[in-house]
C-alpha positions in Angstrom: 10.0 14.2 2.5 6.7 15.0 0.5 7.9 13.2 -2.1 8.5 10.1 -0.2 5.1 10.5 1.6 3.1 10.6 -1.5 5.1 7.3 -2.3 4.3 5.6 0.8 0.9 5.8 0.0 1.1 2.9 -2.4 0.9 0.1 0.5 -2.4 1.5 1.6 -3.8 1.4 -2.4 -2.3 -2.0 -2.6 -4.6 -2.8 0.6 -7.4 -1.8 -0.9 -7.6 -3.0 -3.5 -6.7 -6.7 -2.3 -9.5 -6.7 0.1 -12.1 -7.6 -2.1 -10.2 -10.7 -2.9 -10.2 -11.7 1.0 -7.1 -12.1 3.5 -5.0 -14.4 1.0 -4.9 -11.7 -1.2 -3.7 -9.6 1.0 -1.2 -11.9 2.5 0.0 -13.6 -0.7 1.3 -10.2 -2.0 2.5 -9.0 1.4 5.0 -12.4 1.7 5.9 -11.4 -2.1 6.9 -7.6 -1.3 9.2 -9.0 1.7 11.0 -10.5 -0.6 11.5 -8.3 -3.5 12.0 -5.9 -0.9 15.5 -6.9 0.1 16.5 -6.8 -3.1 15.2 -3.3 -3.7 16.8 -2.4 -0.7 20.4 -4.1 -1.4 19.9 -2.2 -4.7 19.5 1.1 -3.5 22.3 0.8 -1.2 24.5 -0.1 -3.9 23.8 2.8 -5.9 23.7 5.5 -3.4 27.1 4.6 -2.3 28.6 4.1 -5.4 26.8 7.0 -7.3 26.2 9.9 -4.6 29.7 10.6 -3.4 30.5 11.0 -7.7 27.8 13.3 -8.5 28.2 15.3 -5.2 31.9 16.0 -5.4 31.0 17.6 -8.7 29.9 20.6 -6.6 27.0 21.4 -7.3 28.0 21.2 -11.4 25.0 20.2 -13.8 26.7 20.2 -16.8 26.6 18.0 -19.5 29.3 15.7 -18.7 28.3 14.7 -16.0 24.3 14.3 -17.1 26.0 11.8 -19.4 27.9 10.0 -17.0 24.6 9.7 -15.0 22.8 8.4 -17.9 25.5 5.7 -18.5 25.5 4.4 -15.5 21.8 4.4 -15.6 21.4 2.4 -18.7 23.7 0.2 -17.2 21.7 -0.2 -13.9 18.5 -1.3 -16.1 21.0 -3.7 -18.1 21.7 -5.1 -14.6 17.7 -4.5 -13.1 17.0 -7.0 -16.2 19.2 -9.6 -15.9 18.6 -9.9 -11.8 14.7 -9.7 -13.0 15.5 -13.0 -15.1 17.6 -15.0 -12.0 14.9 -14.0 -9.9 12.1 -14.9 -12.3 13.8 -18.8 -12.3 14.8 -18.7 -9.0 11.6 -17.3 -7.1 10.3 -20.7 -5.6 13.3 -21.2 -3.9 13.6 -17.5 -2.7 10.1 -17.7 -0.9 10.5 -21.5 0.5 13.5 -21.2 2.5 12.1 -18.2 3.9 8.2 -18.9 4.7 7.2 -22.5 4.5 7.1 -24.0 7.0 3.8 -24.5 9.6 0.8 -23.7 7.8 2.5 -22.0 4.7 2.7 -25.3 2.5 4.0 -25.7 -1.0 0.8 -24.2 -2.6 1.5 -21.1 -0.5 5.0 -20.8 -2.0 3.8 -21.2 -5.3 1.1 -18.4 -5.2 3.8 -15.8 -3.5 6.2 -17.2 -6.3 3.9 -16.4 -8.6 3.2 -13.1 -6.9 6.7 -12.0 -6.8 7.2 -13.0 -10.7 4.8 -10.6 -11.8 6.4 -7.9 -9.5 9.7 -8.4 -10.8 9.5 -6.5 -14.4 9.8 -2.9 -12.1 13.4 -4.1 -10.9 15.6 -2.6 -14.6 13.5 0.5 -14.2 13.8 0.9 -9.9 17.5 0.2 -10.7 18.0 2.9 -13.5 15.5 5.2 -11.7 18.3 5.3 -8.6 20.7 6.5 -10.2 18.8 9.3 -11.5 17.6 10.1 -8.4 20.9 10.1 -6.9 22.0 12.3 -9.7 19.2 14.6 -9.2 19.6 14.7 -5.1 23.6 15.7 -5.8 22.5 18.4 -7.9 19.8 19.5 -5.4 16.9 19.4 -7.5 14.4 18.4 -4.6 11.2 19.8 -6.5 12.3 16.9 -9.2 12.1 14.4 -6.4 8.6 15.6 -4.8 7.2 15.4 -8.6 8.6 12.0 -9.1 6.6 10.7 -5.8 3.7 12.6 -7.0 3.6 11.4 -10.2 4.6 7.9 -9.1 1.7 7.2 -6.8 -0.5 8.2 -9.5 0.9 5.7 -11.7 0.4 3.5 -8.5 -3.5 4.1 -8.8 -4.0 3.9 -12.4 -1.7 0.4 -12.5 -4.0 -1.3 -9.7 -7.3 0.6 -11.3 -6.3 -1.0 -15.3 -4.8 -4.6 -14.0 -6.5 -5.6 -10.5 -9.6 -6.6 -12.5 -7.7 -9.0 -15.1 -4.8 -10.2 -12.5 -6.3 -10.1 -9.0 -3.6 -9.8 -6.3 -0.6 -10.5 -9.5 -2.0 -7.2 -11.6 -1.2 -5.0 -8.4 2.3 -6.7 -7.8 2.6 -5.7 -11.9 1.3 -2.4 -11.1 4.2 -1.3 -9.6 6.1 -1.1 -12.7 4.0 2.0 -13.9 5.7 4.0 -10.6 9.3 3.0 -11.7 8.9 3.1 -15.6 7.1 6.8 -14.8 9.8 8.0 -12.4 12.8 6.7 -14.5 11.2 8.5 -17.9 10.4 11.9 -15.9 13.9 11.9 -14.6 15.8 11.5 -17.9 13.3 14.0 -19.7 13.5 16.8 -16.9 17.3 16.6 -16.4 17.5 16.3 -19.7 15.5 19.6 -20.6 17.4 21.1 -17.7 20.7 20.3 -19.0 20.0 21.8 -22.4 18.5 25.2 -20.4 20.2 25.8 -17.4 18.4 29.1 -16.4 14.7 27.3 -16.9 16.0 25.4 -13.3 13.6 26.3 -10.7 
């Protein structure tokens, strides 16, 4: 639950950050995170079912095996998070048009969320791979791991907007996001990894 406060704190940063940029700004990259959003969301479903029910009939067991067989499937998942970032990447314009233009969101409008959503695409391999860790990590009721993760994860949050806003405008703090995932899916790995390798160094 802490965990996934400190994570929802990203939206208000986002905010921010786009306000000095005016309404559009704000606008543009909210119409972009609808739409990445159900396919985060489709995403996370898919793993949780497929992985949780695995790594929580192995009862509690954090050996190696199954670390590996978590890591697998990971890689796999950022495999996959890569090559829906590419059909998204082509197929962005018409993802936002059927959805949004129409009234006073033209064509130009659907090009700037288009362009918007491109740039927040690179996050998807590492939000894919960084699921299955999590999952892994919830099985094996390592709940500090997760708190850390959304610690650690809205800092990354900050520092992306802090570095990229000023080059990118409203774009640098879709990109920004990629810092949370790339952070979260690195931490996970090392941490169960170190874990693995010294079972009574688990807190």
């Amino acid at each position: 639950l802490l965990g996934q406060a400190s994570m929802s704190l990203s939206p208000v940063f986002d905010q921010s950050f786009a306000a000095p940029d005016g309404a559009g700004a704000a606008a543009t990259l909210g119409y972009a995170n609808r739409v990445l959003s159900l396919v985060l969301a489709l995403a996370a479903i898919a793993v949780s079912r497929a992985t949780l029910p695995v790594f929580s009939g192995s009862g509690g067991d954090a050996g190696a095996g199954l670390l590996r067989l978590a890591r697998s499937w990971a890689a796999l998942m950022l495999v996959a998070g890569v090559l829906a970032m590419l059909a998204c990447h082509a197929l962005a314009p018409w993802l936002v048009a059927p959805l949004f233009e129409r009234a006073r969101f033209g064509a130009a409008d659907t090009q700037r969320v288009a362009q918007a959503l491109r740039y927040a695409l690179p996050q998807l391999p590492f939000y894919f791979c960084s699921m299955v860790l999590v999952s892994y990590a919830l099985s094996q009721r390592r709940y500090r791991l997760v708190f850390w993760s959304g610690v650690l994860g809205c800092a990354a949050k900050l520092a992306g907007n802090w570095l990229l806003v000023p080059y990118l405008a409203v774009n640098g703090i879709a990109l920004a996001t990629t810092f949370t995932y790339a952070l979260n899916a690195l931490f996970f790995h090392v941490a169960l990894g170190r874990d693995a390798m010294h079972p009574g160094m688990r807190p």
